[in-house]
Each structure stands twice: as C-alpha cells, then as structure tokens.
C-alpha positions as CSV (number, residue, x, y, z in Angstrom):
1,X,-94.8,66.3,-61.2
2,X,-98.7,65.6,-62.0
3,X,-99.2,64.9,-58.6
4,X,-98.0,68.1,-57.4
5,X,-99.8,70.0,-60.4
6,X,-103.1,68.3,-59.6
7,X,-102.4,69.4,-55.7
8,X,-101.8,72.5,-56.7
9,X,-104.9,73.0,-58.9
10,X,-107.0,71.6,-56.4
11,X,-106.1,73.7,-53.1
12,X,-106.3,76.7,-55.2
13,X,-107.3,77.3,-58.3
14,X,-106.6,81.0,-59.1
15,X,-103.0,80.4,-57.6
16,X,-103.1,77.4,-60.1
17,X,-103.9,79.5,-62.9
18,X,-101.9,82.2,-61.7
19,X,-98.9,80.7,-61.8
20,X,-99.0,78.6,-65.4
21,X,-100.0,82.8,-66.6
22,X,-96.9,84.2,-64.9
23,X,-95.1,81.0,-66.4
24,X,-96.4,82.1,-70.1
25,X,-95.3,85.9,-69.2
26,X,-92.1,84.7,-68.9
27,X,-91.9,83.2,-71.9
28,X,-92.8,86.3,-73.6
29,X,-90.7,88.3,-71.8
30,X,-87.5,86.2,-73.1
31,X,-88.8,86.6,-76.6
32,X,-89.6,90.0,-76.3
33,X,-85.8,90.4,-74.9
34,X,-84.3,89.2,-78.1
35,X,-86.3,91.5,-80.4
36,X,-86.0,94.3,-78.2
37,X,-82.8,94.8,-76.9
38,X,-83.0,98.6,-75.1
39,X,-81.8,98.8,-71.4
40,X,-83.4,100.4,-68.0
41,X,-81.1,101.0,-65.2
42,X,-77.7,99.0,-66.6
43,X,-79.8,96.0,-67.5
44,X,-81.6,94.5,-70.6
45,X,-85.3,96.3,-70.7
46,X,-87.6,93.0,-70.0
47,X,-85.2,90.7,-67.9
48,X,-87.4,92.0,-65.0
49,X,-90.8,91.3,-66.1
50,X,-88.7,87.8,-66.8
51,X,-87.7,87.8,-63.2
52,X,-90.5,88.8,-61.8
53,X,-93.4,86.7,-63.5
54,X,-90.7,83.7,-62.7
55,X,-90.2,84.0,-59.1
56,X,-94.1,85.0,-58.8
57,X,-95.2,81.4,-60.7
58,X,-93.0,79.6,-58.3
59,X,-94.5,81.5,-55.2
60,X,-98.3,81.3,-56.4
61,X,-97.4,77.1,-57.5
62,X,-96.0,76.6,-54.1
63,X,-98.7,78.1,-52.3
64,X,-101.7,76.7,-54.0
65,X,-100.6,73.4,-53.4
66,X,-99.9,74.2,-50.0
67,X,-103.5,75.2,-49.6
68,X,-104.1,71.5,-51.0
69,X,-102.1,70.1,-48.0
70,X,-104.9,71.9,-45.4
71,X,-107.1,69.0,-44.2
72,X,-110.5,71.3,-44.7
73,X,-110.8,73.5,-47.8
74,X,-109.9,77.2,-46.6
75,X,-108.4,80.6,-47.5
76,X,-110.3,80.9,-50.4
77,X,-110.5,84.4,-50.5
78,X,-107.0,85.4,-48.9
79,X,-106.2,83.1,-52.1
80,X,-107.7,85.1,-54.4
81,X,-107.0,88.8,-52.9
82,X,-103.4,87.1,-53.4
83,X,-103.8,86.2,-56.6
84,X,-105.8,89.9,-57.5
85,X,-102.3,91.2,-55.5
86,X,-99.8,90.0,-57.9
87,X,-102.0,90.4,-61.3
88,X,-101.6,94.2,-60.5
89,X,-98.1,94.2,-59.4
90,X,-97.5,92.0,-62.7
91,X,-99.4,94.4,-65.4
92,X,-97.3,97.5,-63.9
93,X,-94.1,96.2,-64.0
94,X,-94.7,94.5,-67.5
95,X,-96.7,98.4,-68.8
96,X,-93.6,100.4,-67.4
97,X,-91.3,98.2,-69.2
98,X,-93.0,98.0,-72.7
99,X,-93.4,102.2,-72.1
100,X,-89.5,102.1,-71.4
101,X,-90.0,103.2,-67.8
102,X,-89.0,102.1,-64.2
103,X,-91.7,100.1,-62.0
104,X,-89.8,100.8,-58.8
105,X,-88.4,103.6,-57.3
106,X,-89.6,106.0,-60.0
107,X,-89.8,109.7,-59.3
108,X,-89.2,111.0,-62.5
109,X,-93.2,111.7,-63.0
110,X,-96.1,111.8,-61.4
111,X,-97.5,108.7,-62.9
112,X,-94.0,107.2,-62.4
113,X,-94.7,108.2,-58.5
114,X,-97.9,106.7,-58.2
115,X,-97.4,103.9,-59.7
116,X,-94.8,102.7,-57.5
117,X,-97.2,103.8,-54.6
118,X,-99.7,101.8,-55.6
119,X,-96.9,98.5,-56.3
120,X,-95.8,99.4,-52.3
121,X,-99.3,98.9,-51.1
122,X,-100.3,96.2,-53.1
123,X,-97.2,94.2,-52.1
124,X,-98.0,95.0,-48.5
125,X,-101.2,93.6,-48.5
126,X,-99.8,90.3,-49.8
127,X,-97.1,90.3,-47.0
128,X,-100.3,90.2,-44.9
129,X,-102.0,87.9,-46.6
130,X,-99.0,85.8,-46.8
131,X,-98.7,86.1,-42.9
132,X,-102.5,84.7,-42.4
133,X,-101.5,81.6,-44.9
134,X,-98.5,81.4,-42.3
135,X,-100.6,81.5,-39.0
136,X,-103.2,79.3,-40.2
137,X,-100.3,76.7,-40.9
138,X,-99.0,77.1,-37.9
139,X,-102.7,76.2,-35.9
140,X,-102.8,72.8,-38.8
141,X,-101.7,69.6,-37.3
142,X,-100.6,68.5,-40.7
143,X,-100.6,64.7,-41.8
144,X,-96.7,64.7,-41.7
145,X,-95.5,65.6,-39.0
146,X,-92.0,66.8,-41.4
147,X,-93.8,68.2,-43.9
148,X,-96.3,70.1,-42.1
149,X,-92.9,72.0,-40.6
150,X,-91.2,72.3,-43.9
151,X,-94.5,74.1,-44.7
152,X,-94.3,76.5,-41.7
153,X,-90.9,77.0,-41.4
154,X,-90.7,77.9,-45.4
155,X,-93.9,80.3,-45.0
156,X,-91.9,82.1,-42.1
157,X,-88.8,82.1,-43.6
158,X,-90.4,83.7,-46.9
159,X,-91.8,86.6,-44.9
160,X,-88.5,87.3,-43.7
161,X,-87.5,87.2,-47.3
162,X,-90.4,89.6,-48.6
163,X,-90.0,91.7,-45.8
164,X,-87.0,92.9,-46.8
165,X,-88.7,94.3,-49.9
166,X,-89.7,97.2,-47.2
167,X,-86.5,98.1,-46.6
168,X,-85.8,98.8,-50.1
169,X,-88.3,102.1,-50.6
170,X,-86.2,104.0,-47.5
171,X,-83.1,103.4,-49.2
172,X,-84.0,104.3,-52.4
173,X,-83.2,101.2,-54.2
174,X,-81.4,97.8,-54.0
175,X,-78.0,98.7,-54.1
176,X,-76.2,99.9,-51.1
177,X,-73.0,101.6,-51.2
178,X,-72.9,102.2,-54.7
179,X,-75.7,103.7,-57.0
180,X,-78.5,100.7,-58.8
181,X,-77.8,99.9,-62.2
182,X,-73.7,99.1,-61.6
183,X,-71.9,96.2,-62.4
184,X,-74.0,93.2,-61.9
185,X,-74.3,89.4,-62.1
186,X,-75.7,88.2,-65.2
187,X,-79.6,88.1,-65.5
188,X,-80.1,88.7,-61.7
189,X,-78.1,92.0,-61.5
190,X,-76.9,91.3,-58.3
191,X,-74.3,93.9,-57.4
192,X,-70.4,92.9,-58.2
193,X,-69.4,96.3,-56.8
194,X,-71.5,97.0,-53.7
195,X,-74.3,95.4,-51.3
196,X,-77.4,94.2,-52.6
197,X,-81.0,94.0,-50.7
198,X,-81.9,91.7,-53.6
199,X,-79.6,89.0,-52.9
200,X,-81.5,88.1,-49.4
201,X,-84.8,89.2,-50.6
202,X,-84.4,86.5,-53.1
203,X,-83.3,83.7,-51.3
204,X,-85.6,84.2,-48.2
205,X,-88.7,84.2,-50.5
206,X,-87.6,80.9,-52.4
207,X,-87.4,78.8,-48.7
208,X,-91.2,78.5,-49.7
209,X,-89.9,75.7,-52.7
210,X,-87.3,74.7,-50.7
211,X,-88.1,73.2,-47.3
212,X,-90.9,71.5,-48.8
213,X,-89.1,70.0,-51.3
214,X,-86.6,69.0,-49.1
215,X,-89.0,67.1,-46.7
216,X,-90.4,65.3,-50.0
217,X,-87.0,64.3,-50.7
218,X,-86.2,62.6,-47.5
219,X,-89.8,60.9,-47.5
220,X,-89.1,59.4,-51.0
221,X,-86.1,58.5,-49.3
222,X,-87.6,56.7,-46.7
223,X,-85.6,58.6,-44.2
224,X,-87.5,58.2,-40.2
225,X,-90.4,60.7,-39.4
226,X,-88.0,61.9,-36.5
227,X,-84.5,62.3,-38.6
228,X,-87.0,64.0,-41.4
229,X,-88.2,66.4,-38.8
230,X,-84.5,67.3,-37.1
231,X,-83.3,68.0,-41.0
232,X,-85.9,70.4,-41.6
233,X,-85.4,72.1,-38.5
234,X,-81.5,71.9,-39.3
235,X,-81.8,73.2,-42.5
236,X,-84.4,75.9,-41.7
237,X,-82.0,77.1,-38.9
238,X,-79.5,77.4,-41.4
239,X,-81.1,79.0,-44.0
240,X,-82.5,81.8,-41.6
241,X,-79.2,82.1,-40.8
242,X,-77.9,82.8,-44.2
243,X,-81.2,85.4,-44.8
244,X,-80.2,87.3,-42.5
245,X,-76.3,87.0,-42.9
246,X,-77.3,88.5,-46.2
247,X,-79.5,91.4,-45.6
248,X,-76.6,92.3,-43.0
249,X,-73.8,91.9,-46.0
250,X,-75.9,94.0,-48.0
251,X,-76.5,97.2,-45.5
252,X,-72.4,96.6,-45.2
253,X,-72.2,97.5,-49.0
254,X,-69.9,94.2,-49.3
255,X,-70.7,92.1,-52.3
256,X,-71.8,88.7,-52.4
257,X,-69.2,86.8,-53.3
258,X,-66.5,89.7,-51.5
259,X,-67.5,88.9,-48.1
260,X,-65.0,89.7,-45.4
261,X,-63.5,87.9,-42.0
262,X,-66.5,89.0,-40.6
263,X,-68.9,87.6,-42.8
264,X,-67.1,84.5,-42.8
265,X,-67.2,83.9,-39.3
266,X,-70.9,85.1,-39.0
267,X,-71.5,82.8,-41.3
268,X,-69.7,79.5,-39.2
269,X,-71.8,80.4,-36.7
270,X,-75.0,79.9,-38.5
271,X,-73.4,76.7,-39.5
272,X,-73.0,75.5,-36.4
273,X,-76.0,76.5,-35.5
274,X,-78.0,74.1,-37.9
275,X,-75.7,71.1,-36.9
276,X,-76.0,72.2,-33.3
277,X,-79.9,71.3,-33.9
278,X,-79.2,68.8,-36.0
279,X,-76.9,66.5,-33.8
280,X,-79.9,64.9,-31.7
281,X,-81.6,63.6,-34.2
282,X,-78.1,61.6,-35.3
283,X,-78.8,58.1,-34.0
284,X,-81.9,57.7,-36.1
285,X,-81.9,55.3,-39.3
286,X,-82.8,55.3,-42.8
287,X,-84.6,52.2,-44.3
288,X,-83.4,50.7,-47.5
C-alpha cells in the first residue's frame, strides 16, 4: 500500500493530493449525513457528495500512479486541468447539496440551469483529457508487458464507462422507464423498479482499479508474463462485455438484478467471449 501511495504521489502530485481531499470529503459527507438527515430526489441529502468524492479519489489515486508507471515524466498539465476538472465538479455538487438543491438535471432555476451547464462541460473536458492519458498509454511500451495492458485496457474501458454520463443529459436523468428518485438499492440508488444509466456508468469507470489490480495480483502470484497477458485480455473482454450489457439493460428499463432471457443469454455470450480469448493462453504454468 506505501508503495502504491508513494507511486502515486510521485507520477502526479495534484492527483495525489486530490484524491487523499476527495477521501476527507467523504468523510465529512457521512458525518454530515447523520446530523442532517433531509432527502433530495428519494435519497438521503449528502449520500451523493459521499458517492461522488469516493469514486473521484479512487479515479484521481489510480491515475496518478498510472502517470508514475510512464518511463519519462509527462502529462503534467492534462494532470492538473484534470485535477482543476473535478475540484469544480466537486464544490457544485457538495454547494447544491448543503443549499438543499440538485447538482444534475436541475431546471428549476436559472442558477440551478447553469450550474449543471457548467458540471456538463467540465466533465467533458475530463472525458478528453482522460482520452489523451489513454492514447499516450497506448504509444508507451510499458515495463510489463501485462501491466502496461491492464493500464490501457482499464483507461479504455473507463471511457466507455464515463461516456455513458453523456447519455444521461438527453434522457433527462438516470432512470429509464420509471421517473429518478424511485425505489432504489441502498446507498447507490440503483433503480429496483426500472433501468438505470448509473449501474454501467459505474462499473465501466471502476475497470481503471480493476485491471490493474488484477495484473498485480497475478504478478505477486508469479503467474507467466504470457498467461498474465491472456487474463487481462480475458477479463477485459469480459468486462466490456458486461458495460455494455448494462447500458443496454438500462435503455430496456429492466432492472439489475430483473434481467430477462434475453439478458441472460447476452450475457453467455460475453462469457464465452472472455474464455474464447482466454483458452490459448491455457497451457502456460504458474511457478510455486
């Protein structure tokens, strides 16, 4: 965990900073949840400045020390106009909240309106910014040869994921088939009733943590360079897969956990999709 920490603070360290901040916001939030209890939209009033400042640490933690992994110090300043990004998306959703008002999809005034303006702009200019991390990645022979592909396949996956963000603005919120603020999972919200946009948009943006970690996993493992390389691939397959399964459950209005035949079988096939890329990679060893 130092290790990673140190990484992290040395490939970037507004990122760095960034996330321990967002980490602290959290905190807060959860207090501030206790003491007050008031509700926006179904749900208690500061569970999504919780959310939001948690999944934003883990995005800015993963991404700093993935700046740590280039071979030549670079990106400083898509970094930073990252980092600048999600301060401002941060301090609007946390105002609206302590003012008792929605961050997204707010009409109900003008400031209400520009606000969320500004929080669609801003977020699009860290989708790009995002992208250039990805493309830089992707011209970076890497050290690993496993690693350096968890890192690309988990920055392209988490554009997929963060691009679905742009699909919630035209439809006018999360839920689909049924109006926002309905019957939810606990914490996360996630419809129980109808289709959720969230439910992909979450998932997709955490392969960032994921793939990584995975590949770190099987090198602690000692599993082969080429059976570490097939897994990721595997897996990354698979979790595409399951992105998209989910943003196409969700414009279906079908809950998560209510999927239907079709679903099911959609979802075999991505299945056999990741062992399909898996399988030639199966003779390979693991050393004790």
């Amino acid at each position: 965990m130092r290790t990673l920490l140190a990484d992290a603070r040395r490939g970037h360290s507004g990122l760095y900073w960034l996330a321990a901040g967002m980490a602290a916001l959290a905190v807060v939030s959860a207090a501030l949840a206790v003491v007050d209890q008031r509700t926006l939209v179904g749900a208690p009033l500061w569970f999504k400045p919780m959310k939001f400042s948690l999944s934003i640490a883990l995005f800015a933690l993963a991404l700093a020390w993935m700046l740590g992994q280039l071979r030549e110090r670079a990106l400083r300043r898509t970094g930073w106009a990252i980092v600048a990004g999600l301060v401002l998306e941060m301090v609007i959703i946390a105002g609206q909240a302590a003012r008792g008002q929605k961050s997204h999809y707010n009409t109900d005034n003008l400031l209400g309106g520009v606000l969320f303006s500004i929080m669609g702009a801003t977020i699009t200019v860290v989708w790009f910014l995002t992208l250039a991390v990805a493309l830089r990645f992707l011209r970076e022979p890497g050290r690993d040869r496993a690693m350096t592909l968890a890192i690309q396949l988990g920055l392209l996956v988490s554009l997929v994921g963060m691009a679905v963000g742009f699909l919630l603005a035209p439809n006018g919120g999360h839920a689909v088939g049924v109006p926002d603020g309905g019957p939810g999972l606990f914490f996360v919200g996630w419809s129980t009733t109808g289709g959720d946009l969230r439910v992909s948009h979450f998932v997709g943006l955490h392969a960032l943590q994921v793939l990584p970690l995975l590949a770190a996993l099987l090198a602690h493992r000692s599993v082969v360079e080429a059976l570490r390389t097939r897994i990721v691939w595997s897996v990354a397959v698979g979790y595409l897969g399951v992105v998209l399964l989910l943003i196409w459950q969700a414009l279906r209005a079908q809950p998560l956990f209510a999927p239907d035949a079709l679903t099911l079988g959609a979802l075999g096939v991505v299945a056999l999709a990741a062992v399909a890329v898996l399988r030639p990679g199966r003779r390979a060893v693991v050393h004790a």
